[in-house]
FIVOPA-805746 format. One record per residue (C-alpha): residue number from 0; z, y, x. Coordinates in Angstrom, 3 decimals, decimal comma, padded with zeros to 6 digits, m for minus. Each point is the difference from the previous one (the first is absolute). Example, Ala and Ser with C-alpha at 12.3 -4.5 7.8 and 13.67 -1.06 7.14 Angstrom:
2
R  num        pz        py        px
R    0   007,800  m004,500   012,300
R    1  m000,660   003,440   001,370
***
This chain:
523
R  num        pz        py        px
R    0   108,765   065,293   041,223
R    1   002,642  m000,223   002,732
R    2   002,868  m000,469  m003,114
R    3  m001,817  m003,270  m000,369
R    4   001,365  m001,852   003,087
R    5  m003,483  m001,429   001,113
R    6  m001,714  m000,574  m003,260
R    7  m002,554  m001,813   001,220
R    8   001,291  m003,066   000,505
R    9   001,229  m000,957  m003,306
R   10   002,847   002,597   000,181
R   11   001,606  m002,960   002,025
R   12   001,219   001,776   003,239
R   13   001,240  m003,465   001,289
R   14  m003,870  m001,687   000,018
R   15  m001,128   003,012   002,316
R   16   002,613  m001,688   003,038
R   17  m002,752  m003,258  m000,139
R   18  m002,376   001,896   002,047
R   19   001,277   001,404   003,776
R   20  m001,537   002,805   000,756
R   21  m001,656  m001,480   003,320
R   22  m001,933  m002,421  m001,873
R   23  m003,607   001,272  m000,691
R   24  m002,373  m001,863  m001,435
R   25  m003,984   000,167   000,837
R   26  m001,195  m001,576  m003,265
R   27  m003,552  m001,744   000,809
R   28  m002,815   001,972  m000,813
R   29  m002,872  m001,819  m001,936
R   30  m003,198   000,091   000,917
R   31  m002,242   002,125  m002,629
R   32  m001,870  m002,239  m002,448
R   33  m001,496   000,563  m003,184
R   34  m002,250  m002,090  m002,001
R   35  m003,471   001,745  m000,425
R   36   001,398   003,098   002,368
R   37  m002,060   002,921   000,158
R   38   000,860   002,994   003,354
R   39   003,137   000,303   000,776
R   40   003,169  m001,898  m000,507
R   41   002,214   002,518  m001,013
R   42  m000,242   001,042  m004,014
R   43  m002,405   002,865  m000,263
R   44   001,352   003,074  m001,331
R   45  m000,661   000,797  m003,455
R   46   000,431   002,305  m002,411
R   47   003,296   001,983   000,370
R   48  m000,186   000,121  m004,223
R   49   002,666  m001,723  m001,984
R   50  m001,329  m003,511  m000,188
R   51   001,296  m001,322  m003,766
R   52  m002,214  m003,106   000,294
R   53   002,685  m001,619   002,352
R   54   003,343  m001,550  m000,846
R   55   002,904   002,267   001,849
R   56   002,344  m002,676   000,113
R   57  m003,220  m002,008   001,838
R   58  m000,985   002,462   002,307
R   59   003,411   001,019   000,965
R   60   001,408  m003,093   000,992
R   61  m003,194  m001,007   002,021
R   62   001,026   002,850   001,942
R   63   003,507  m000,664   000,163
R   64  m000,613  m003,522   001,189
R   65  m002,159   001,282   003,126
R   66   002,594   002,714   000,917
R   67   002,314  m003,039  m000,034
R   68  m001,918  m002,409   001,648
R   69  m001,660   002,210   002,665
R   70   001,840   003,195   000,092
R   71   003,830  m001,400   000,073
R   72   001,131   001,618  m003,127
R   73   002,237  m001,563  m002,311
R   74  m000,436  m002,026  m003,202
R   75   001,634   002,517  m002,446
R   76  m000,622   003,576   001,373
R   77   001,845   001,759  m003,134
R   78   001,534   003,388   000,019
R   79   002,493   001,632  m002,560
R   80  m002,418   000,134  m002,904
R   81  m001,092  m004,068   000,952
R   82  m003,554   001,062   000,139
R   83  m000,877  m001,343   003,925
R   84  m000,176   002,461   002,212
R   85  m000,026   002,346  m002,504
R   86  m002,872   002,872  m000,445
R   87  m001,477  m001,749   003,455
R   88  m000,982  m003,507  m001,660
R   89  m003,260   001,235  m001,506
R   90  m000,785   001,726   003,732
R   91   000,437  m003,199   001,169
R   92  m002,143  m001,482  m002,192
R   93  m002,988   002,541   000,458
R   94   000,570  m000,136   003,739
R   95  m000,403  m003,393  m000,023
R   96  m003,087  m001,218  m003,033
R   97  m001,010   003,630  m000,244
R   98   000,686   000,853  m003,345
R   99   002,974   000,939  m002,653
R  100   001,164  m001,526  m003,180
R  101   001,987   000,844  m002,633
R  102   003,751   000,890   000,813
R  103   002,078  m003,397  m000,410
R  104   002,321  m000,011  m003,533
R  105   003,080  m002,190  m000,111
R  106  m002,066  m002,814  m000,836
R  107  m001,996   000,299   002,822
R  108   003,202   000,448   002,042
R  109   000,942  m003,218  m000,558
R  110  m003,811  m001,745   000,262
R  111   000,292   000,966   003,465
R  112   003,700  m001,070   000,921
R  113  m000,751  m003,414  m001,472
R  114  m003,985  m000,687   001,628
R  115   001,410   001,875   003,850
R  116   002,712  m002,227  m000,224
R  117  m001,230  m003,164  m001,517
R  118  m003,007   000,242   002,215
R  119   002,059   000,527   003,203
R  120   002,246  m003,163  m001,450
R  121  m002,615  m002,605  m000,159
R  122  m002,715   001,552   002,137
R  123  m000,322  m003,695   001,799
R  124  m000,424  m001,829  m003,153
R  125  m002,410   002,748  m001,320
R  126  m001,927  m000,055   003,411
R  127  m000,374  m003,855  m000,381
R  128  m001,457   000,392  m003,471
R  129  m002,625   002,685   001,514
R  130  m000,814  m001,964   002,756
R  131  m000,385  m002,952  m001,757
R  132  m002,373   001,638  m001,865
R  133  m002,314   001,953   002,287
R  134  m003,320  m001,942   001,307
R  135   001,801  m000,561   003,497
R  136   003,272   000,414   002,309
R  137  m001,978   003,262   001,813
R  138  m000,939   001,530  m003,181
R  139   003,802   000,544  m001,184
R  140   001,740   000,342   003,805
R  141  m002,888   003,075   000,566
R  142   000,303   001,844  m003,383
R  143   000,845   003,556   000,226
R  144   003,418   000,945  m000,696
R  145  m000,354   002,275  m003,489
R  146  m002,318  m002,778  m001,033
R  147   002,962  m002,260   000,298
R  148   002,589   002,040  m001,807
R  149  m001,709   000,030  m002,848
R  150  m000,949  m003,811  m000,012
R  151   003,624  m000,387   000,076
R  152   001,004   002,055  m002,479
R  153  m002,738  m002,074  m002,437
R  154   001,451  m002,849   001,030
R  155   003,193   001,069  m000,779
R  156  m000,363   000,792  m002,845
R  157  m001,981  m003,086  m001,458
R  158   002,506  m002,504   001,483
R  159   003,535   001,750   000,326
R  160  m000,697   002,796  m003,287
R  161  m001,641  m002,731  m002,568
R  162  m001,739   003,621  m000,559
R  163  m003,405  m000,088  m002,130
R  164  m002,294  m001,655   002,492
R  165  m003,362   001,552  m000,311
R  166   001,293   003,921  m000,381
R  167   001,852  m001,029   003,461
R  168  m002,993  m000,741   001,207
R  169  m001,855   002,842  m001,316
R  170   002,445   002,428   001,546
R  171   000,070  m001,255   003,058
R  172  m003,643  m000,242   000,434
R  173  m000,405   003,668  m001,020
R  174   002,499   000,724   002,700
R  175  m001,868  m001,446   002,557
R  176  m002,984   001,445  m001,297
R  177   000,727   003,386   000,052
R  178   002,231  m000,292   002,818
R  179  m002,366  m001,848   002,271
R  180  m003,090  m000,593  m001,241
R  181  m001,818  m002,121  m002,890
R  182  m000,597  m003,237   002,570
R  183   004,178  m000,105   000,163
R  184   000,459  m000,027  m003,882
R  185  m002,715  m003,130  m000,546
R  186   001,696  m001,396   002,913
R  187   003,602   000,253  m001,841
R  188  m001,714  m000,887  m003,394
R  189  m001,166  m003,112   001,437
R  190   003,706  m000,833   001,850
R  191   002,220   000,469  m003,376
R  192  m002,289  m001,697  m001,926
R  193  m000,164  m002,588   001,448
R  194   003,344   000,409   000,369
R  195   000,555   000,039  m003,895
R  196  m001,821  m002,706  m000,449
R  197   001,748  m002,533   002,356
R  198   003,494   001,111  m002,366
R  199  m001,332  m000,804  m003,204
R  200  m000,779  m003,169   001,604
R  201   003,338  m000,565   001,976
R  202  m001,939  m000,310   003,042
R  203   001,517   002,713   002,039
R  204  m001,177  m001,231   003,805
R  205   003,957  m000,474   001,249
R  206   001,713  m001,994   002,825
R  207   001,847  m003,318  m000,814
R  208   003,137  m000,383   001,729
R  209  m000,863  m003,214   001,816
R  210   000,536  m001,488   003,595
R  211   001,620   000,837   003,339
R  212   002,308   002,599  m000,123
R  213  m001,884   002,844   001,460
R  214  m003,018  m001,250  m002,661
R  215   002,812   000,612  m003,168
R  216   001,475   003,660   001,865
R  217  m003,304   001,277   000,133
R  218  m000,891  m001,130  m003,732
R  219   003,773   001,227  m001,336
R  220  m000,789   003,377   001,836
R  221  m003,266   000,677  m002,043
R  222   001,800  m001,426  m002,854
R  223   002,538   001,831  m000,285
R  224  m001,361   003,126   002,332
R  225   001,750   000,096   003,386
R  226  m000,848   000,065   003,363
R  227   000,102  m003,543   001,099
R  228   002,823   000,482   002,796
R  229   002,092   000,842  m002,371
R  230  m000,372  m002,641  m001,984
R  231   000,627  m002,723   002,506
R  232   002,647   002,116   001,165
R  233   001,946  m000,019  m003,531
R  234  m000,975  m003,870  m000,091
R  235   001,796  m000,646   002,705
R  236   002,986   002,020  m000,539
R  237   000,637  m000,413  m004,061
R  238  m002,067  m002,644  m000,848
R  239  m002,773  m000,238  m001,831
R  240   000,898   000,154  m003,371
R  241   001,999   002,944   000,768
R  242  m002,855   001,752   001,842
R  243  m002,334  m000,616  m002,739
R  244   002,642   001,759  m002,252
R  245   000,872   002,212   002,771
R  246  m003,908   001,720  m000,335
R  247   000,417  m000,506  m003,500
R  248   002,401   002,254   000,011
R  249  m002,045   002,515   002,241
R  250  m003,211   000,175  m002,335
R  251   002,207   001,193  m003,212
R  252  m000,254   003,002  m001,075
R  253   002,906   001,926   001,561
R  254   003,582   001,641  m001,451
R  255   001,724   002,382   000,961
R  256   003,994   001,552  m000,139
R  257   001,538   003,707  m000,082
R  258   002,670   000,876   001,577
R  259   002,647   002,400  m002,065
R  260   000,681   002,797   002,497
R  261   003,759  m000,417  m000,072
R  262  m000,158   002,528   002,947
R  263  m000,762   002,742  m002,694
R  264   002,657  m002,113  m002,399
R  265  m003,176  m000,889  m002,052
R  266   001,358  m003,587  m001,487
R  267  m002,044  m003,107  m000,995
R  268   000,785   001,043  m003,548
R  269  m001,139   003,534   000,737
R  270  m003,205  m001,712   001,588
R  271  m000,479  m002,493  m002,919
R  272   000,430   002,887  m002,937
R  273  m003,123   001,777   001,940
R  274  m002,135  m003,198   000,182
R  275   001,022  m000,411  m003,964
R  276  m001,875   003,637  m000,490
R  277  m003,276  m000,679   002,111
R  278   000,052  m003,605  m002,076
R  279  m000,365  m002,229   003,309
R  280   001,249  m003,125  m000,066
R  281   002,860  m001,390   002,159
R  282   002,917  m002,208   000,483
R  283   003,416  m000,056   002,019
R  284  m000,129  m000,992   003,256
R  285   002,335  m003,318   000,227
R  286   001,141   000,707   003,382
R  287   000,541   003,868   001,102
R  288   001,798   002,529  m002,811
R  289  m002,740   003,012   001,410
R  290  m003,140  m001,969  m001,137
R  291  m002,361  m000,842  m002,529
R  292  m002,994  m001,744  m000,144
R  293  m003,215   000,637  m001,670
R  294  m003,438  m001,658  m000,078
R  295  m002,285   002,825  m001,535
R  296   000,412   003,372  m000,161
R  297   000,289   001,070   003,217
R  298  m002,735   003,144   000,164
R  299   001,801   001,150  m003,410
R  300   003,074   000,235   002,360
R  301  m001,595   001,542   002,447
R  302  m002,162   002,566  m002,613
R  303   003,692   000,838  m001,382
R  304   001,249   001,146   003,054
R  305   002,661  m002,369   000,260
R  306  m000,536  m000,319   004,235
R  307  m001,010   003,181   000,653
R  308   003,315   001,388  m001,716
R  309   002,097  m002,260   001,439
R  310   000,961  m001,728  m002,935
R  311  m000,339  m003,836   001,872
R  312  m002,390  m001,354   002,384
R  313  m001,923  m003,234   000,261
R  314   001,745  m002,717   002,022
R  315  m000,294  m003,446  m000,114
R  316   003,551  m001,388  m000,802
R  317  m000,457  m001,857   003,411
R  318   000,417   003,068   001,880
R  319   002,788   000,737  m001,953
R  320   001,369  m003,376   000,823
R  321   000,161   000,882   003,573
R  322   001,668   003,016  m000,250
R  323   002,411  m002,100  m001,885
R  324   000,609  m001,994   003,023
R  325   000,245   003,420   002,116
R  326   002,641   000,767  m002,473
R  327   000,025   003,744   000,566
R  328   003,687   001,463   000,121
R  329   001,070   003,795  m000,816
R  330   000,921   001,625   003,533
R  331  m002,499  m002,477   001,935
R  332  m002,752   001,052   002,531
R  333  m003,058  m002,183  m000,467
R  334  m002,724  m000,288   002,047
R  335  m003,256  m001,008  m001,682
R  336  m002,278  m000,631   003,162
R  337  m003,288  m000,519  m001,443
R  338   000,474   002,200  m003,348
R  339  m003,279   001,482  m001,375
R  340  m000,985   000,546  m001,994
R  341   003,622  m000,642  m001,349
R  342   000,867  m002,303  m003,247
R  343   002,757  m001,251   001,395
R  344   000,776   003,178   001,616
R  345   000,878   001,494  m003,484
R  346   002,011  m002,644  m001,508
R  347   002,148  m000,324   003,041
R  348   000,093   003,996  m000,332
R  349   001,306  m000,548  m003,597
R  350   002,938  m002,095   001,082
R  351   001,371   002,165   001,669
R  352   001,518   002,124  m002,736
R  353  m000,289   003,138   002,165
R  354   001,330  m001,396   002,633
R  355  m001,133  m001,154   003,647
R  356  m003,789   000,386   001,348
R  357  m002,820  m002,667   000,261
R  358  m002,171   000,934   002,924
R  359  m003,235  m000,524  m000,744
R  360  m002,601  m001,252   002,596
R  361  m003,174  m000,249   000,787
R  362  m003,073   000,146   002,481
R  363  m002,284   001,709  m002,827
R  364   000,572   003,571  m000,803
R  365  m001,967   000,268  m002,498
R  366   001,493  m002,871  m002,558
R  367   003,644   001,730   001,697
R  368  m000,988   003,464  m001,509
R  369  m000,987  m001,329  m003,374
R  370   003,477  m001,781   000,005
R  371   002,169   002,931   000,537
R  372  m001,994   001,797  m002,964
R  373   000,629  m003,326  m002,085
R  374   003,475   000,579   000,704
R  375   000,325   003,476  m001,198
R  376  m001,286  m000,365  m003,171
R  377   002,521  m003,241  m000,193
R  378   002,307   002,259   001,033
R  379   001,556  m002,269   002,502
R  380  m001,284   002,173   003,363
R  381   003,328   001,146   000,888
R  382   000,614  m003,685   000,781
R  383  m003,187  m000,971   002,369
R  384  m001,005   001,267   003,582
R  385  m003,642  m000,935   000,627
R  386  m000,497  m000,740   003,707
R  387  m003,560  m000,545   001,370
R  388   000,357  m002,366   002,566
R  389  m001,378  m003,449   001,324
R  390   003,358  m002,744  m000,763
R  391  m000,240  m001,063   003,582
R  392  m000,525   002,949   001,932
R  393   002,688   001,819  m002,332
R  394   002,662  m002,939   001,154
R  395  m001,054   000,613   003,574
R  396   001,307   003,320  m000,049
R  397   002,725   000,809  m002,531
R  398   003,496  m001,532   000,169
R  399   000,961   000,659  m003,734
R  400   000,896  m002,951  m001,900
R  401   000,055  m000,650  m003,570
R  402   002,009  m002,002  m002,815
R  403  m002,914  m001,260  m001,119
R  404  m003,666  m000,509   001,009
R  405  m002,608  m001,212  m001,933
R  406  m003,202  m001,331   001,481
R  407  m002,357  m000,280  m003,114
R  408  m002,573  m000,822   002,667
R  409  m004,139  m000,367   000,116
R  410  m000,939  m003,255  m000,999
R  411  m003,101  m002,116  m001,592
R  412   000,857   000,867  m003,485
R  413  m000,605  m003,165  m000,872
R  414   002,689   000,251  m003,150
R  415  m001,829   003,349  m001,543
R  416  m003,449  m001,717  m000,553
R  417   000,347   000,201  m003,585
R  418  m000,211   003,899   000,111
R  419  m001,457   000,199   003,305
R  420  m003,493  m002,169  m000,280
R  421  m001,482   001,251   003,102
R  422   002,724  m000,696   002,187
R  423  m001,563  m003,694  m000,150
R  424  m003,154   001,272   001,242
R  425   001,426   002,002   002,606
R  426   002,359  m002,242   001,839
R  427  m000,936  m002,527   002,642
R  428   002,096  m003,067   001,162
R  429  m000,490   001,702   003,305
R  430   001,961   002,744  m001,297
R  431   003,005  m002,237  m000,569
R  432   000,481  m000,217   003,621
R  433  m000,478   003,848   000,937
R  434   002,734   000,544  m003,135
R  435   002,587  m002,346   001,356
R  436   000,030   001,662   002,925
R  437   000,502   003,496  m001,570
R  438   002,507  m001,397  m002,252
R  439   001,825  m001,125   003,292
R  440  m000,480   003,140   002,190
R  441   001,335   002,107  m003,980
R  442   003,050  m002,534  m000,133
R  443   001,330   000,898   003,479
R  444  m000,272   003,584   000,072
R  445   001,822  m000,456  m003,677
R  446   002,546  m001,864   001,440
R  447   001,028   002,604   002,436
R  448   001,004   002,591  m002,395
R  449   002,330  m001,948  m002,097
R  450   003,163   000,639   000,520
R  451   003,252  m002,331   000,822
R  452   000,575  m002,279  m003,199
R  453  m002,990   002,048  m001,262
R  454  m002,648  m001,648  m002,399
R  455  m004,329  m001,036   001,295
R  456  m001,516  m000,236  m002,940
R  457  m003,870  m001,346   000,847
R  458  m002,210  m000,040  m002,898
R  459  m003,757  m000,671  m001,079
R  460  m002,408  m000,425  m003,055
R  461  m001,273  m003,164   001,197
R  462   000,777  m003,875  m000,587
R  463  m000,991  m001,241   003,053
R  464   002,702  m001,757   002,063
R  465  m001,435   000,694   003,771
R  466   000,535   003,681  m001,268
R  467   003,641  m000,521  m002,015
R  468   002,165  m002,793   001,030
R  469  m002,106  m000,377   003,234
R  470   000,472   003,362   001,353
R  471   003,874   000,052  m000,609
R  472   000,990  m003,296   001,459
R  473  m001,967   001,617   002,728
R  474   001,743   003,060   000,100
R  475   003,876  m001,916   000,254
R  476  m001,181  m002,318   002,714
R  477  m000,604   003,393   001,883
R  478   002,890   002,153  m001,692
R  479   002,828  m002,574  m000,174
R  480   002,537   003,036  m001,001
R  481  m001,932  m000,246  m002,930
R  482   001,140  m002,566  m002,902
R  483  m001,656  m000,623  m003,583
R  484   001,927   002,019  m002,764
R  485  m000,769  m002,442  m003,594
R  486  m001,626   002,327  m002,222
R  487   001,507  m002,077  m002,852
R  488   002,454   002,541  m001,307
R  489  m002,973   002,730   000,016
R  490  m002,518  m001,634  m001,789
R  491  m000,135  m002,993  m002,840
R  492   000,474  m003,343   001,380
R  493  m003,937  m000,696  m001,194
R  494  m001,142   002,082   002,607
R  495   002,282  m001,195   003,014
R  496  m001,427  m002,776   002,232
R  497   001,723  m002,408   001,896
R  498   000,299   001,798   002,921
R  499   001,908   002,916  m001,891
R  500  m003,823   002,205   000,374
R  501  m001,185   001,529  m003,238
R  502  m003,371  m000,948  m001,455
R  503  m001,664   001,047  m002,527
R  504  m002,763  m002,897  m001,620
R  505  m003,370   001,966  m001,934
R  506   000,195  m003,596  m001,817
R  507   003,934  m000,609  m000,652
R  508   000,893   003,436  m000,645
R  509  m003,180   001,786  m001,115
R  510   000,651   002,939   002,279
R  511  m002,043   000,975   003,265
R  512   001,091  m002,345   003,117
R  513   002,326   001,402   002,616
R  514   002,658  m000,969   002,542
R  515   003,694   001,428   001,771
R  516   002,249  m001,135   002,261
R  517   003,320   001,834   000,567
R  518   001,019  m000,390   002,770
R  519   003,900   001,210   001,699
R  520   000,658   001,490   003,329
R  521   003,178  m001,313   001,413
R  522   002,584   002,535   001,027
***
């Protein structure tokens, strides 16, 4: 598991950096309703018998929706074999509706990545549609949270699957049935039927984007399924065709790159020839000589033992980007001050032919620990020195200085939404502020351990400009020995803005969105 550098997000290390460790979120707890509700809210235990009656792909990502929603896990918990949390999901679901099903086959596998992470995608649209079909407003903001799961999932499936309508409904219902009690299957019967019906029609109940501005955010964010901030945020910033495209963009069905461990002098061709054998498809990234891309396929990769040998890892070629722009030298000493659980980490450690040491920090020993084993079996250990320290109390107290530092730092996320859906539910514009501020504090203890004519790279995986271009013009009216280094002879001109930043476009360049700035010490 620990080869896997953080499965669970996507095998992306760089989307885990959108969420700071001091932000905890206390999701709102719904008040227990159920239509025609007998004792107690919670789902009765039943029979701890295999239950064959229920779908497994159904029941399992009902469950995996409320752990997501209410328990703060994440929207792809996959292990080495890319079965969820592995011989735990069906514990999870008998902890939770009180009964097994049959183990999930590949099938299955994939029912459940697609519904968890449709579901999460458009969860606003697909709450409209339920709402607009219960008898009033109380009736759907009451309902009981398991109740709700599976709604969605029916939903789901009718409108975003153009699966067979009436055995979606009759799987659904027998969920809620068995899981709850006979009152909550009529109650979804009567919900995705009516449901169906208004489709065959073309009647869905939806917004029309009409009137004052705030009247058109708020019908483009159930449209199109994001919190409404962020939608008049993106308005006002790109525009709003380019918004529109922008969550577009987001709702798609995500891809994915590997990275050829070059640190183990595994080549792209070496990497390509072993794709060729498991039969997943793929292309040549256009922009970095270590990558390729692929749209499908991933859990054969990860069934193959591709990451767990060390073979390549998943990276979006925007992370790879930055470490272009970092420009890794043999001989160098690199700090990486906010490293785990360590993408970039790697690469940089695969520059350095053997040569040099990236020191690799961060404030959470955990994700540090799973690094250093990451690096092992990528056989590029010799060349990182994990340090478990806090950026800003670390540059309190040590005088060493570096070549290079990298500040990859925490940030809204705000370009990872494609592959990270619940980020939008997660983040507040409140947050914004309490992230700029970090991002502030993060860039001045960076600053201090850069050396003479040294190299600040600051980094993130979002699009926003109060966290990118806002935070470094910042920075230089408080650091004036500081001066913009163009990144245009480290990364194609496409991706170089007129301020000499890279920037990464989901839209333009179809890759996640992310932002650096190097930036020069004078000597």
């Amino acid at each position: 598991m620990a080869q896997l550098l953080s499965f669970r997000v996507y095998l992306s290390a760089e989307t885990q950096k959108a969420s700071p460790g001091s932000f905890k979120r206390t999701q709102k707890t719904r008040k227990p309703f159920s239509p025609d509700r007998r004792g107690p809210v919670a789902p009765s235990r039943k029979s701890q018998n295999l239950n064959l009656e229920v779908s497994p792909h159904r029941a399992v990502s009902a469950v995996r929706l409320m752990r997501i929603e209410y328990g703060g896990a994440f929207a792809d918990l996959l292990n080495e074999k890319g079965k969820g949390s592995g011989s735990n999901e069906m514990s999870y679901v008998e902890r939770t509706i009180g009964f097994r099903t049959r183990d999930l086959d590949d099938r299955d596998l994939r029912l459940v990545t697609d519904v968890v992470g449709g579901t999460i995608r458009w969860r606003r649209y697909l709450d409209h549609l339920i709402g607009s079909l219960c008898h009033n407003e109380r009736t759907f903001r009451n309902m009981e949270p398991l109740l709700l799961q599976i709604l969605r999932i029916g939903v789901y499936e009718i409108i975003k699957r153009d699966m067979p309508p009436y055995a979606v409904v009759d799987e659904n219902v027998r969920l809620a049935k068995v899981a709850l009690r006979p009152g909550a299957g009529d109650f979804v019967n009567g919900i995705l039927r009516k449901l169906v019906s208004l489709k065959e029609k073309d009647a869905l109940p939806l917004p029309k984007v009409e009137g004052d501005d705030r009247a058109q955010a708020r019908a483009l964010a159930t449209l199109h399924s994001h919190p409404v901030w962020m939608v008049r945020r993106w308005v006002k910033y790109l525009g709003l065709d380019e918004a529109t495209k922008l969550m577009i963009w987001n709702n798609n069905d995500p891809g994915f790159s590997l990275r050829a461990n070059t640190g183990r002098d595994i080549t792209r061709a070496d990497l390509v020839e072993r794709l060729n054998c498991l039969k997943v498809p793929h292309e040549l990234s256009l922009h970095l000589e270590e990558f390729v891309r692929i749209k499908t396929g991933l859990q054969t990769v990860v069934q193959a033992g591709l990451l767990k040998e060390g073979i390549c890892s998943v990276q979006d070629e925007s992370a790879g980007l930055i470490v272009s722009v970092v420009k890794p030298q043999p001989g160098e000493r690199i700090m990486d001050a906010c490293a785990a659980p360590g993408g970039k980490t790697l690469f940089m450690a695969s520059c350095l032919k053997g040569q040099g040491m990236i020191y690799a920090m961060d404030v959470n020993e955990g994700r540090l620990r799973i690094l250093g084993e990451t690096a092992k079996s990528h056989q590029v250990d010799g060349l990182i020195t994990t340090i478990h320290s806090d950026l800003r109390v670390f540059a309190e107290t040590n005088e060493v200085q570096y070549d290079k530092v990298l500040l990859d730092a925490p940030c809204s996320g705000l370009g990872v939404l494609s592959k990270r859906a619940d980020l939008r539910w997660n983040r507040k514009l409140e947050d914004m502020l309490e992230l700029t501020k970090l991002q502030d504090e993060l860039l001045d203890s960076a600053s201090k351990l850069v050396k003479h004519g040294g190299v600040l790279v600051y980094s993130t995986c979002s699009i926003d400009p109060e966290e990118n271009e806002g935070r470094v013009e910042a920075f230089l009216l408080r650091h004036p020995e500081f001066t913009i280094d163009p990144v245009t002879s480290f990364v194609p001109s496409s991706f170089v803005t007129s301020q000499g930043f890279f920037l990464s476009n989901p839209v333009k360049h179809s890759l996640d969105g992310a932002f650096a700035a190097r930036l020069v010490r004078a000597l």
